[in-house]
C-alpha positions as CSV (number, residue, x, y, z in Angstrom):
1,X,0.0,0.0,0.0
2,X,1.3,3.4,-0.9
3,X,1.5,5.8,1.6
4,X,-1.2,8.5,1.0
5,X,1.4,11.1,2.5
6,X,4.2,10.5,-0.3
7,X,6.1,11.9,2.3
8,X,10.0,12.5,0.9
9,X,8.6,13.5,-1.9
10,X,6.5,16.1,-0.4
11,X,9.1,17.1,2.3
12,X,11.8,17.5,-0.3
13,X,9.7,19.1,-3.6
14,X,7.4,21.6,-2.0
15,X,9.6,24.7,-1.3
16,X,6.2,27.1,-2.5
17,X,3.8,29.0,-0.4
18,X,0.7,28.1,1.0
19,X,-1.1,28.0,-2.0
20,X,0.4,24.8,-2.9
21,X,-2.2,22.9,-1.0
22,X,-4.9,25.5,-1.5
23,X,-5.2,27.7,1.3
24,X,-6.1,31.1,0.3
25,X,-3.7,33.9,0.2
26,X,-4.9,36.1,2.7
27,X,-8.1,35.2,5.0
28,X,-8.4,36.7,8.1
29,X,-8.6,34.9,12.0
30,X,-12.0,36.7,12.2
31,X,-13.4,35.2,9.0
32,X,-12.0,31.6,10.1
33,X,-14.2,32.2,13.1
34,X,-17.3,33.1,11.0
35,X,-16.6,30.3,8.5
36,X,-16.1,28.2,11.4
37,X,-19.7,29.1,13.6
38,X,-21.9,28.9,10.6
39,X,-20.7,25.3,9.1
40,X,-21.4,23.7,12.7
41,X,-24.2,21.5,13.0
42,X,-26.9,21.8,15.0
43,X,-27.1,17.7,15.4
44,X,-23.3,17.6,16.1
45,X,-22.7,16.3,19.8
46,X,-21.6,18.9,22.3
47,X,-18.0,17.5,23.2
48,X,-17.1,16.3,19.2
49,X,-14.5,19.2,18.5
50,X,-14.5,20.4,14.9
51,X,-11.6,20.2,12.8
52,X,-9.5,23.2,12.9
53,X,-9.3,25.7,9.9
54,X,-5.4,26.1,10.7
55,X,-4.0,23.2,10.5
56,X,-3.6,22.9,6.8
57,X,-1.2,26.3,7.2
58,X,0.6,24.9,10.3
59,X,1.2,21.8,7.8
60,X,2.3,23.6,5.3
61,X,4.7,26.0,7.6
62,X,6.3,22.6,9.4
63,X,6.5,20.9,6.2
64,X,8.4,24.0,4.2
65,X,10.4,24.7,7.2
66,X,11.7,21.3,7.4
67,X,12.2,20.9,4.0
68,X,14.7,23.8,4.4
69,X,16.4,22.7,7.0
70,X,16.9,19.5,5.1
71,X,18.2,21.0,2.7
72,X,21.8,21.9,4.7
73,X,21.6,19.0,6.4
74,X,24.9,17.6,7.1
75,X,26.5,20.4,5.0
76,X,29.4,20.8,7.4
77,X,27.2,24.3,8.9
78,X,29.3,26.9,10.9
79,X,28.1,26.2,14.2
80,X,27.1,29.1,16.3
81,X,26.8,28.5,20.6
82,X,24.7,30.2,22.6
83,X,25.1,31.6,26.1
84,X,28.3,29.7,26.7
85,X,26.2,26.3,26.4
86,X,27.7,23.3,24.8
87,X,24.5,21.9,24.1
88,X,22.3,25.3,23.0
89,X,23.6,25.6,19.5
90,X,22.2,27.5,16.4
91,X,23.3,27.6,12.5
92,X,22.0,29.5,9.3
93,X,20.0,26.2,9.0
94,X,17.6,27.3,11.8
95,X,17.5,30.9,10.6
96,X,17.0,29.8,7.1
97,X,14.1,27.4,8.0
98,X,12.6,29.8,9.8
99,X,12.5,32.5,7.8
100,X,11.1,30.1,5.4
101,X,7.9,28.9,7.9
102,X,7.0,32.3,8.9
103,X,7.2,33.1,4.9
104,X,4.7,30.2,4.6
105,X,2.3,31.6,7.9
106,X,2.7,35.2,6.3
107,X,1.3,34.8,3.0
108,X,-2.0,33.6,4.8
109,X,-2.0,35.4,7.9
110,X,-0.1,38.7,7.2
111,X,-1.0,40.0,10.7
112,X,-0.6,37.8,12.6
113,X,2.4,37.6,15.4
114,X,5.1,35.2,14.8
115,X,6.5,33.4,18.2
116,X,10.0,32.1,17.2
117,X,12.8,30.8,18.6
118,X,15.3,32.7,16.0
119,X,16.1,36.7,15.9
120,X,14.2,36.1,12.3
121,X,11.1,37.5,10.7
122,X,10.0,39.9,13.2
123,X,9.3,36.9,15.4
124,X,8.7,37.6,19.1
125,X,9.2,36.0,22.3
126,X,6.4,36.9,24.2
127,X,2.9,34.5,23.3
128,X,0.3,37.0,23.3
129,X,-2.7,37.0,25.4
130,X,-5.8,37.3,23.0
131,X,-5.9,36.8,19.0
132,X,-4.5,34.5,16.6
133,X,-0.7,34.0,16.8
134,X,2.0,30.8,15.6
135,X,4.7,30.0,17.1
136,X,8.4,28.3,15.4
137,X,10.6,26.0,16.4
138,X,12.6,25.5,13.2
139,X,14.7,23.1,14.3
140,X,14.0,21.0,17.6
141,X,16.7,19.0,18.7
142,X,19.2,21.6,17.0
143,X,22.8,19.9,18.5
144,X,21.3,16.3,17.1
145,X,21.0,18.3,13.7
146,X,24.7,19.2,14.2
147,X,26.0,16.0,14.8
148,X,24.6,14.2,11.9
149,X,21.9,12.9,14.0
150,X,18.1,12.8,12.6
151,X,16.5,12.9,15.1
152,X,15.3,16.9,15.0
153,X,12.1,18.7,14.0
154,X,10.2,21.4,13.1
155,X,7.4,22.3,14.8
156,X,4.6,25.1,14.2
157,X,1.3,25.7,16.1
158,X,-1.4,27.9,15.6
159,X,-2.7,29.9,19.2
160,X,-5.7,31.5,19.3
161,X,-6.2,33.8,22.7
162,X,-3.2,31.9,23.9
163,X,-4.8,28.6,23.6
164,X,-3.4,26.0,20.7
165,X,-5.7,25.5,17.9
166,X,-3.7,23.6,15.9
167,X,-0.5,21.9,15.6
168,X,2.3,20.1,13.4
169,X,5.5,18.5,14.0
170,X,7.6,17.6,10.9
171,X,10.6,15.3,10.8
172,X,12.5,15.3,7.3
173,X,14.5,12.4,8.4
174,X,12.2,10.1,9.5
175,X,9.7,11.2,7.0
176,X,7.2,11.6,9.6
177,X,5.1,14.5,9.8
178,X,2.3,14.4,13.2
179,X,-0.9,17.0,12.9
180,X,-3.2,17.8,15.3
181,X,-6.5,19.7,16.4
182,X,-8.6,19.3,18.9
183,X,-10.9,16.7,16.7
184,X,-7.6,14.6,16.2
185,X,-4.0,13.6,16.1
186,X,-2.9,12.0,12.9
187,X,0.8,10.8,12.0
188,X,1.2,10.6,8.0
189,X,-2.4,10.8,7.5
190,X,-3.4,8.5,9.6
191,X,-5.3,9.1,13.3
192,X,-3.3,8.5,16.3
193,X,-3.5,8.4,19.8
194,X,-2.0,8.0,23.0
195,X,-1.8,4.1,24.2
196,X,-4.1,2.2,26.5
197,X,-1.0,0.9,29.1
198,X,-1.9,1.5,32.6
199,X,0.5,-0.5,34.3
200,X,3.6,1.8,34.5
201,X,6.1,-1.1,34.3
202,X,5.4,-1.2,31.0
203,X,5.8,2.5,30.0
204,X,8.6,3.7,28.3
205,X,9.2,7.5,29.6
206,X,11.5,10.3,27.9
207,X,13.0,12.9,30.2
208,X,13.1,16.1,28.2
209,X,15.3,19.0,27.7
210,X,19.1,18.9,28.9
211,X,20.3,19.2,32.6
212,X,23.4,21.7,32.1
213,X,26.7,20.4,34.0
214,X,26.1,22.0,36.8
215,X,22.8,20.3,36.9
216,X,24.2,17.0,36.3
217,X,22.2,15.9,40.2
218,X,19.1,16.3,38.1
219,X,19.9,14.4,35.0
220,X,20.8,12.0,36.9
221,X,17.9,11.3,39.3
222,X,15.8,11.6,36.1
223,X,17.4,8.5,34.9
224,X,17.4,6.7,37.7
225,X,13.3,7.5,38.4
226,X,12.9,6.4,35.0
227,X,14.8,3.2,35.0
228,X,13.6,2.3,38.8
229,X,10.0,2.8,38.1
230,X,8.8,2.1,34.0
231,X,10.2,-0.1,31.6
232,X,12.5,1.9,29.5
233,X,14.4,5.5,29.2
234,X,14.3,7.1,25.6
235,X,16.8,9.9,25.0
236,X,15.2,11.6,21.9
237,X,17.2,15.4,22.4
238,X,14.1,17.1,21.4
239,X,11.4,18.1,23.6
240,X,9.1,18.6,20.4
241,X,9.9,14.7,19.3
242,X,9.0,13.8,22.3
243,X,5.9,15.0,22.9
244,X,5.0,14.0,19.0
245,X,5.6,10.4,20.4
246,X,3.8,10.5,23.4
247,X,0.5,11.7,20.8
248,X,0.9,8.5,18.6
249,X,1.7,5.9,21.2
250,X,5.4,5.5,20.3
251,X,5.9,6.0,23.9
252,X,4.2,6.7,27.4
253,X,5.7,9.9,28.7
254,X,7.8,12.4,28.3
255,X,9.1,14.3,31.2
256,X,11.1,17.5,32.7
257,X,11.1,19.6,35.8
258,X,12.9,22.3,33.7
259,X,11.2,26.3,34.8
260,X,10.5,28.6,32.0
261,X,10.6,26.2,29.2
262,X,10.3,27.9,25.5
263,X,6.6,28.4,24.3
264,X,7.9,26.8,20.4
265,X,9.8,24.3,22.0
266,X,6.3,22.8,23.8
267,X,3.0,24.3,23.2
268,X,2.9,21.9,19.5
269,X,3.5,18.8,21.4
270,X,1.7,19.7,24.6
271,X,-1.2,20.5,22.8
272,X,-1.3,16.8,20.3
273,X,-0.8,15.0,23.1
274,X,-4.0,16.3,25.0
275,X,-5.8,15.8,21.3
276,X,-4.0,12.3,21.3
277,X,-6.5,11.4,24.7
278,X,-3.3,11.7,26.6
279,X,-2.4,14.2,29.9
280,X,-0.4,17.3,30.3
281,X,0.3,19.2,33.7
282,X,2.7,21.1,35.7
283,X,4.7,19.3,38.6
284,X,1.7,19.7,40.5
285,X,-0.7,18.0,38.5
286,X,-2.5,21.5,37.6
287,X,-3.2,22.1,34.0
288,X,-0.5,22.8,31.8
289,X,0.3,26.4,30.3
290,X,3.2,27.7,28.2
291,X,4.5,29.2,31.4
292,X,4.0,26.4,33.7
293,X,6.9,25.1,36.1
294,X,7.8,21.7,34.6
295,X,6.2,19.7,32.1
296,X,4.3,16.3,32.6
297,X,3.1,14.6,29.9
298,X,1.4,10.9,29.6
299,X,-1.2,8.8,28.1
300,X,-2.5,9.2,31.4
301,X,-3.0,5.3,32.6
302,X,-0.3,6.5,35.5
303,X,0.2,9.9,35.5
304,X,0.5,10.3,39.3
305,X,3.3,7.7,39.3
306,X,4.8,10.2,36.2
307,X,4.4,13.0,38.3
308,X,6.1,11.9,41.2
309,X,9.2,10.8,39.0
310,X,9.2,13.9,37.8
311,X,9.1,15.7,41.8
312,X,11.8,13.8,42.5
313,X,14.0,15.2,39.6
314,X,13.1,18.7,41.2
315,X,13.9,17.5,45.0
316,X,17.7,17.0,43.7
317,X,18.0,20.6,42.7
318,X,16.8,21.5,46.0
């Protein structure tokens, strides 16, 4: 059977703009929201989300982005460090695949705000509170990408009054690509979801982000929680990756006690793994935001136990 997706061919041969896959030029978030109101049907159960009118653009933006960042890699890039970190790295490639999602985003949204990661594109740091914004992760697991490693991604999401809306994850590499509203989570086309395990001894967990040297008490205990309490540690060095996985069932949980994290490193995956069925809280179990303390994320069959792995790694810095 032939993938529906076609996906190297798509990831590689689509370097146009949005039109490619017929999404109009220039519509505006209030029109969506119009559109969207007077197609709902008045027989359509309560809690059955409809699909969102962004995610063909977020698609688009992930897919051109990561076909840009593709393009260099393993191009022996000048690699660029940042703040001193050995691990935080950037090159053109993420400033070039950027540059090249927000081109996409622009040329149907031309207002709206751009959240990106890069000094690129008049993007911003700051998610803001009401209207339609995206935010850009060009390339998620950036120091994989410089080591010749595959595993990285691009990530785009659409936020509407600070709430995701829609979300995509592409990974050239792999040829994967994950999608997401809050009617559902496919990978490649296909609908995903988080898995059925309960029994935590079966889960396989990902701690997320990187534990600096001088946090190396952290990274340790969250290897140790991992290993003493589920079945298996994965190691994917993106938080966006992650997340993706914990949506389709790949794996159970994906983990960090990390303050502040990024709002384009997360809100993408955060928000298709609550699509996917799964959960996603701060360390205290409330409801996760963009500028929550920690990140806990699960199919949900044990999240208390996930949580409390996840305390622990934050006792250690104490």
């Amino acid at each position: 059977m032939v993938n529906p997706f076609k996906r190297r061919t798509y990831l590689r041969g689509i370097a146009g703009g949005v039109t490619s896959i017929g999404i109009a030029n220039s519509v505006s978030a209030q029109d969506v929201k119009s559109e969207s109101s007077e197609g709902k049907s008045e027989t359509c159960p309560s809690d059955q989300a409809e699909p969102s009118p962004y995610t063909p653009v977020v698609e688009q933006a992930a897919v051109t982005g990561g076909a840009a960042a593709e393009n260099l890699f393993r191009t022996g890039l000048e690699v660029e460090y940042k703040e001193g970190s050995k691990a935080a790295v950037v090159t053109d490639a993420d400033r070039t695949a950027q540059a090249t999602a927000i081109d996409t985003l622009k040329r149907a949204y031309p207002d709206a705000p751009i959240v990106g990661e890069e000094k690129v594109g008049e993007a911003t740091k700051e998610v803001p509170s009401s209207g339609l914004a995206f935010t850009v992760d060009p390339i998620d697991g950036s120091y994989n990408y410089t080591r010749g490693n595959s595993l990285w991604c691009t990530s785009v999401a659409a936020i509407d009054d600070a709430e995701a809306v829609a979300a995509a994850t592409a990974v050239p590499e792999r040829d994967d690509i994950y999608t997401g509203s809050p009617a559902e989570v496919q990978r490649n086309g296909e609908p995903v979801s988080v898995t059925d395990r309960t029994d935590p001894t079966g889960f396989m967990v990902a701690p997320t982000y990187w534990w600096g040297m001088d946090s190396r008490d952290q990274f340790a205990t969250a290897t140790s929680e991992v290993v003493r309490r589920f079945n298996d540690l994965r190691r994917y060095g993106s938080t966006q990756l992650a997340l993706a996985a914990v949506a389709a069932g790949e794996i159970e949980a994906a983990i960090t006690n990390i303050d502040n994290l990024n709002p384009w490193d997360t809100i993408a995956g955060a928000a298709l793994v609550e699509w996917a069925g799964g959960t996603v809280t701060d360390l205290q179990g409330n409801d996760w935001g963009h500028d929550s303390h920690g990140l806990v994320a699960s199919n949900g069959g044990a999240h208390e136990e996930v949580i409390e792995a996840t305390q622990q790694i934050e006792a250690a810095a104490e």
